[in-house]
ZAFIZA-55357 format. One record per residue: residue in one letter; z, y, x of N, C-alpha, C in turn. Coordinates in steps of 0.05 Angstrom, whole numbers, padded with zeros to 5 digits, always signed. Layout:
N
AZYXZYXZYX...
This chain:
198
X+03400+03845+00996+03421+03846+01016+03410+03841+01044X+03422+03857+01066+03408+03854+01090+03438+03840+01111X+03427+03816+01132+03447+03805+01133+03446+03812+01169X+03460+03816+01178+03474+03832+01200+03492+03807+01212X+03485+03804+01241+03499+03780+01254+03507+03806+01280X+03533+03813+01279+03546+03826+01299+03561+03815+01321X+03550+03818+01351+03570+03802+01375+03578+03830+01389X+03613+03818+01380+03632+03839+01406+03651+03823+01414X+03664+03853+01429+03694+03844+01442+03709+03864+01436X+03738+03860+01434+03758+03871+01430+03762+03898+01446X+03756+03898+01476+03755+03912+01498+03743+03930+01499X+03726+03927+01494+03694+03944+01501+03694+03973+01478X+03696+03994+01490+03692+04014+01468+03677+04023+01457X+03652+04014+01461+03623+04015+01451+03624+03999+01419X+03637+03972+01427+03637+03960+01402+03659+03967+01377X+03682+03982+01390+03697+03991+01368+03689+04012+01363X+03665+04023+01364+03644+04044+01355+03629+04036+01336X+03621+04012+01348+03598+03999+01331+03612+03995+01302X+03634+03976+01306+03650+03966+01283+03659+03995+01258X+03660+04025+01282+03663+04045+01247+03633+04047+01241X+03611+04043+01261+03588+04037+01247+03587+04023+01229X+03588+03998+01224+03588+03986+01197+03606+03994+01175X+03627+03999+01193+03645+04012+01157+03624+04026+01154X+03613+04048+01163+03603+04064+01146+03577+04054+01127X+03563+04045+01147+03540+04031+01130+03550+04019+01109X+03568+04002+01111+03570+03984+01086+03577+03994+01062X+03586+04016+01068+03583+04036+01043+03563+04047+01034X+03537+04051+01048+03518+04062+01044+03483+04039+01026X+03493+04021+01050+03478+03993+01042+03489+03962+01032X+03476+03948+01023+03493+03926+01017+03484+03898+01040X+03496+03906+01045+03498+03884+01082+03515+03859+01073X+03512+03836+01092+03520+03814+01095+03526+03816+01120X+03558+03825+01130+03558+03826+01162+03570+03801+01176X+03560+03794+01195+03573+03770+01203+03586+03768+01234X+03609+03776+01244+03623+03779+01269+03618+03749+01282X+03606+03760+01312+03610+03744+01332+03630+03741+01358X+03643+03733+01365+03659+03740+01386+03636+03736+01412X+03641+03752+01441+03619+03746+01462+03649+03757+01476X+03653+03741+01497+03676+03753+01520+03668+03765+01540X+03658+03782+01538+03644+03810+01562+03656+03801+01591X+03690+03812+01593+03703+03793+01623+03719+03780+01615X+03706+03749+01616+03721+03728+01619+03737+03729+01650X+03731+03749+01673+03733+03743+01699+03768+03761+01700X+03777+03765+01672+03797+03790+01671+03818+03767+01676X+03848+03773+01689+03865+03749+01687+03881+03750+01666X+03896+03726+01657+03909+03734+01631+03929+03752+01634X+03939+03763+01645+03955+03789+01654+03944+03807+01649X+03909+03819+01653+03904+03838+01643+03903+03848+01669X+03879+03871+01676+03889+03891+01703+03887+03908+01687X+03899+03931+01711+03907+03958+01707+03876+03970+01714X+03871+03986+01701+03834+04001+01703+03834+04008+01734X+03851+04025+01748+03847+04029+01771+03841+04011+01791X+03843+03984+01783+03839+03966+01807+03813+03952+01797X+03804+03966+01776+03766+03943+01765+03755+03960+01786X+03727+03945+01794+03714+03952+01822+03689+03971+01819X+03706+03988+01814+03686+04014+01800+03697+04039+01811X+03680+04068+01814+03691+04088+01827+03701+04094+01807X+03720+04119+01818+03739+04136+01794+03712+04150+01784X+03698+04165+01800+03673+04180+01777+03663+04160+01764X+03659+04140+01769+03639+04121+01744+03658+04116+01727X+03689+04109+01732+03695+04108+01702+03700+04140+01682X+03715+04162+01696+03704+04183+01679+03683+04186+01677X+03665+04174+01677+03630+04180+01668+03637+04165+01640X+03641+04145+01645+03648+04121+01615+03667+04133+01602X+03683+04144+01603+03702+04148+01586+03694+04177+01581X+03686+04195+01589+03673+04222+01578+03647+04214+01555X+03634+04188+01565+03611+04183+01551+03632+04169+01522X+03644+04153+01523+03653+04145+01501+03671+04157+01481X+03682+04183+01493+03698+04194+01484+03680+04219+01464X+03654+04223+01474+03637+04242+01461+03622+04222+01440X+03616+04201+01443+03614+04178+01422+03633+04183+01405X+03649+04175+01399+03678+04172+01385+03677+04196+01370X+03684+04227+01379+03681+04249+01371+03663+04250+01349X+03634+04248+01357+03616+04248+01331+03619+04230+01316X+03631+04207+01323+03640+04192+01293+03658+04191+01281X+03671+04216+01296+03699+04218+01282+03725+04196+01288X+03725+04183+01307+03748+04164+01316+03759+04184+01341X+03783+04176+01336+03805+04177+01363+03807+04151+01378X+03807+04158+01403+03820+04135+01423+03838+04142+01441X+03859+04120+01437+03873+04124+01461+03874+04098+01491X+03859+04114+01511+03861+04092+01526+03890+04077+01549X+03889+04059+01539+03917+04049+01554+03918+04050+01584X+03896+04045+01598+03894+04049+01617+03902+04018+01641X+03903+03997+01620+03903+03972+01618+03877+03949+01611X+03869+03934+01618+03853+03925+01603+03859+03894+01600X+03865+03882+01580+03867+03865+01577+03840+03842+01576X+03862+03809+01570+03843+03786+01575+03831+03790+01548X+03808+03786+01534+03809+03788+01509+03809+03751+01496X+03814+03739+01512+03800+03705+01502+03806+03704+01475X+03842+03706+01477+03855+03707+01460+03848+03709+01428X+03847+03742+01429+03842+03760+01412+03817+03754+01394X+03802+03732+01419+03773+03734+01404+03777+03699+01389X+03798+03682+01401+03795+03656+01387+03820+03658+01373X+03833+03676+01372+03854+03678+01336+03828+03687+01321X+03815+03710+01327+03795+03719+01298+03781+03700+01286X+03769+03677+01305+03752+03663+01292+03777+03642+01276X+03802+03633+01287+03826+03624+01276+03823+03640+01242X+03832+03668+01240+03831+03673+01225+03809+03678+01196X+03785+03668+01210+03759+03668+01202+03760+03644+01181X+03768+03631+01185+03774+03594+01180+03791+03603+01151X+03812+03626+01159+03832+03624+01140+03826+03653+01124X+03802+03653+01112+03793+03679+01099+03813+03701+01109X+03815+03711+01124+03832+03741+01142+03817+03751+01154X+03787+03741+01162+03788+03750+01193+03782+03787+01193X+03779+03793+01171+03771+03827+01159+03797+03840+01171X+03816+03832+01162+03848+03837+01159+03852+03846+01195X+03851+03819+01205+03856+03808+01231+03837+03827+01246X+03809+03824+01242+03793+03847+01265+03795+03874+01267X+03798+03885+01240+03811+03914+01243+03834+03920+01258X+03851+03900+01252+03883+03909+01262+03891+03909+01292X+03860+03891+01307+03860+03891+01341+03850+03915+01345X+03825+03918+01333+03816+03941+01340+03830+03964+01343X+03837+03960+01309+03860+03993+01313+03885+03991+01332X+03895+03970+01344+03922+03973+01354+03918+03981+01385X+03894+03957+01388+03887+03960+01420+03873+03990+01424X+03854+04003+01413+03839+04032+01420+03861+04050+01404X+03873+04047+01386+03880+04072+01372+03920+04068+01397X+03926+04062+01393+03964+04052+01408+03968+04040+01429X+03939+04029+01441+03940+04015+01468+03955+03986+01468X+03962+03978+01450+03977+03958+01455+03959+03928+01466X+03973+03917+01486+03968+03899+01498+03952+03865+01483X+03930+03872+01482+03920+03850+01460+03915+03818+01479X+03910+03825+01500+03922+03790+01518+03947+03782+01517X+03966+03801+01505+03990+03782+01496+03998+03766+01473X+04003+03747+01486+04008+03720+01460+04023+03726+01434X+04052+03735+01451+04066+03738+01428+04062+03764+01415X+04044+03781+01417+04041+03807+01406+04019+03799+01391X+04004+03789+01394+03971+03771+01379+03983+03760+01355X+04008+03741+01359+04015+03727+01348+04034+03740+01321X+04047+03761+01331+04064+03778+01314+04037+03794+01294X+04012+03801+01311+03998+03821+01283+03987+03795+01267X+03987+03768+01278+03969+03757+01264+03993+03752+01237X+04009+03747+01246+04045+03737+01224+04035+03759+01194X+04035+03788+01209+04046+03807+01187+04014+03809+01174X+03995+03787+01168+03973+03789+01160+03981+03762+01137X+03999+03751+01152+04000+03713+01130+03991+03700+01141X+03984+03701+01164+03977+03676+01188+03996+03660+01197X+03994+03638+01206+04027+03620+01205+04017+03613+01235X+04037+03621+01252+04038+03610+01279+04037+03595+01293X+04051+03569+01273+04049+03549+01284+04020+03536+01289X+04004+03537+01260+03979+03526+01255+03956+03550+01290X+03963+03574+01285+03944+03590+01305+03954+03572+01343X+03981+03567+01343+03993+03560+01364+03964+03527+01372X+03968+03515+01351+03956+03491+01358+03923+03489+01355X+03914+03516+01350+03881+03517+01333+03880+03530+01366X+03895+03540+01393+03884+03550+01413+03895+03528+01425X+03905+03509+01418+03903+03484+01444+03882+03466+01432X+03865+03471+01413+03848+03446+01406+03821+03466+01431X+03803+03448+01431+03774+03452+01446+03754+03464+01431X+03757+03469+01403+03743+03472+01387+03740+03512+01390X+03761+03528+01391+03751+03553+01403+03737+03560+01428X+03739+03550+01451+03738+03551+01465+03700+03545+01474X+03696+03529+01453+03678+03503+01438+03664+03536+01440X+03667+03538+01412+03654+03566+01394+03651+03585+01416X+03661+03601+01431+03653+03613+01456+03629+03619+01458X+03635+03591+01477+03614+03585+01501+03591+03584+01479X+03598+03576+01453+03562+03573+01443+03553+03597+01436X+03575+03617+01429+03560+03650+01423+03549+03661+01441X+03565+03654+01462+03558+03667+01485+03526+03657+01497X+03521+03627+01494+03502+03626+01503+03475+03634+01488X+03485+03633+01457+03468+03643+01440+03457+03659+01438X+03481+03689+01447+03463+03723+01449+03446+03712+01481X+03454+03690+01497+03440+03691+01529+03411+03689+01515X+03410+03669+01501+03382+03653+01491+03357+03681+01486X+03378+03704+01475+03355+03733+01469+03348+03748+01490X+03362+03738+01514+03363+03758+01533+03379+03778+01535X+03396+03773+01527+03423+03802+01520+03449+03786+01538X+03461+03805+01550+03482+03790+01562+03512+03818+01564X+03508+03847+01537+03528+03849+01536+03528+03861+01509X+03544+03876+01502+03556+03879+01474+03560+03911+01476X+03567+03926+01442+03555+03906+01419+03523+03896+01418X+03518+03872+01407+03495+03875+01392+03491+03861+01363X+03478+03873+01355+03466+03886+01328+03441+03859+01325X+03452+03842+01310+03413+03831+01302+03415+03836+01266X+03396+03848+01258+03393+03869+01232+03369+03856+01222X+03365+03838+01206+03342+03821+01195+03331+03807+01227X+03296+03812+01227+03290+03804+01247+03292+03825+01277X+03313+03847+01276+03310+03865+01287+03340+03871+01314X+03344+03873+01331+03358+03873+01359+03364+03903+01361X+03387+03913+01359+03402+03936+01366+03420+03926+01384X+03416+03939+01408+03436+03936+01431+03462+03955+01437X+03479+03964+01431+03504+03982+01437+03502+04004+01426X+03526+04017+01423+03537+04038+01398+03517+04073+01395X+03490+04053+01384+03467+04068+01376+03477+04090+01360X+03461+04117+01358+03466+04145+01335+03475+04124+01309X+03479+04125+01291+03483+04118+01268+03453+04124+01247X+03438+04135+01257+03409+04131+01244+03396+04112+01252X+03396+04110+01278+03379+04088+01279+03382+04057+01261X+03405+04061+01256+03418+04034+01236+03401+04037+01219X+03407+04058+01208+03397+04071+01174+03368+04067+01176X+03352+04070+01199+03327+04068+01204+03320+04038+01199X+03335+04027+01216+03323+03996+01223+03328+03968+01201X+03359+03981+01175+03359+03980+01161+03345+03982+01137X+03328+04005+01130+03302+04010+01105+03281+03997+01126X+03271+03984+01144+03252+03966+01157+03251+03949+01146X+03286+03938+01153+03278+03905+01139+03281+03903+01115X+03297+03922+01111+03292+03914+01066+03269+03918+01056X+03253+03936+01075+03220+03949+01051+03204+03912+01052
């Protein structure tokens, strides 16, 4: 078994690339995958901006979104972009919430798919709180697991953890003793994967 320590974010469409990367692998290989949360913009407000006001030209973001959208294509995903971007804090300290409470499989798919595939607003509480419900998550317990210090805790230590490699964005990929940085061809997995098993 090859054990796979994965750091994303909810936001980032590179990593919900990455993430049908592993579906697929894991069908192919027998992996031990292990999700990290890393908050890419913590600097986002909990409101969320609207894309047109991040401090980027309109060509650089159709550059990103032509680039990710030809990503996606060869792996066969649809996206739809909202055109919103949300806070992800949230999103990323229910999963580890739900991590606690054997879901977090349940729970990470269902951001992913709602936020890229329907756009729906994943910095909102009560919408976080409603997919986490129709999974068997009890609200009250998630309500008081984001006022304790202990997510918040977990963060800052992932975060500083991928800092410790010298990586400071997402996805990345550590694959035995081996560092994949963002939503690589899907061979190179397969490659870097028969490395560390031989």
């Amino acid at each position: 078994m090859v054990k796979i320590i994965v750091y994303s974010d909810y936001i980032c469409p590179f990593c919900y690339i990455g993430f049908h990367r592993i579906k697929k692998l894991k069908k192919q290989f027998n992996l031990d995958v292990e999700w990290r949360p890393f908050e890419l913009h913590p600097e986002i407000p909990k409101e969320g901006i609207v894309v047109e006001k991040l401090p980027f030209s309109n060509e650089y973001l159709e550059m990103i979104i032509a680039n990710v959208k030809q990503l996606a294509e060869e792996a066969g995903i649809t996206f739809e972009f909202s055109g919103k971007l949300p806070n992800s804090r949230l999103a990323l300290i229910i999963s580890e919430f739900a991590k606690e409470k054997g879901k977090f499989s349940e729970f990470h798919e269902l951001i992913f798919e709602k936020y890229w595939k329907e756009g729906k607003d994943i910095g909102d509480l009560s919408i976080l709180l409603e997919f986490a419900s129709s999974i068997g998550l009890d609200k009250n317990e998630i309500l008081a697991y984001i006022k304790s210090e202990e997510p918040v805790n977990k963060l800052k230590n992932f975060t500083s953890e991928l800092g410790r490699y010298g990586i400071n964005g997402v996805p990345t990929f550590i694959i035995g003793d081996r560092i994949v940085v963002g939503a690589q061809p899907y061979e190179v997995f397969e490659k870097v994967i028969n490395q560390v098993s031989d």
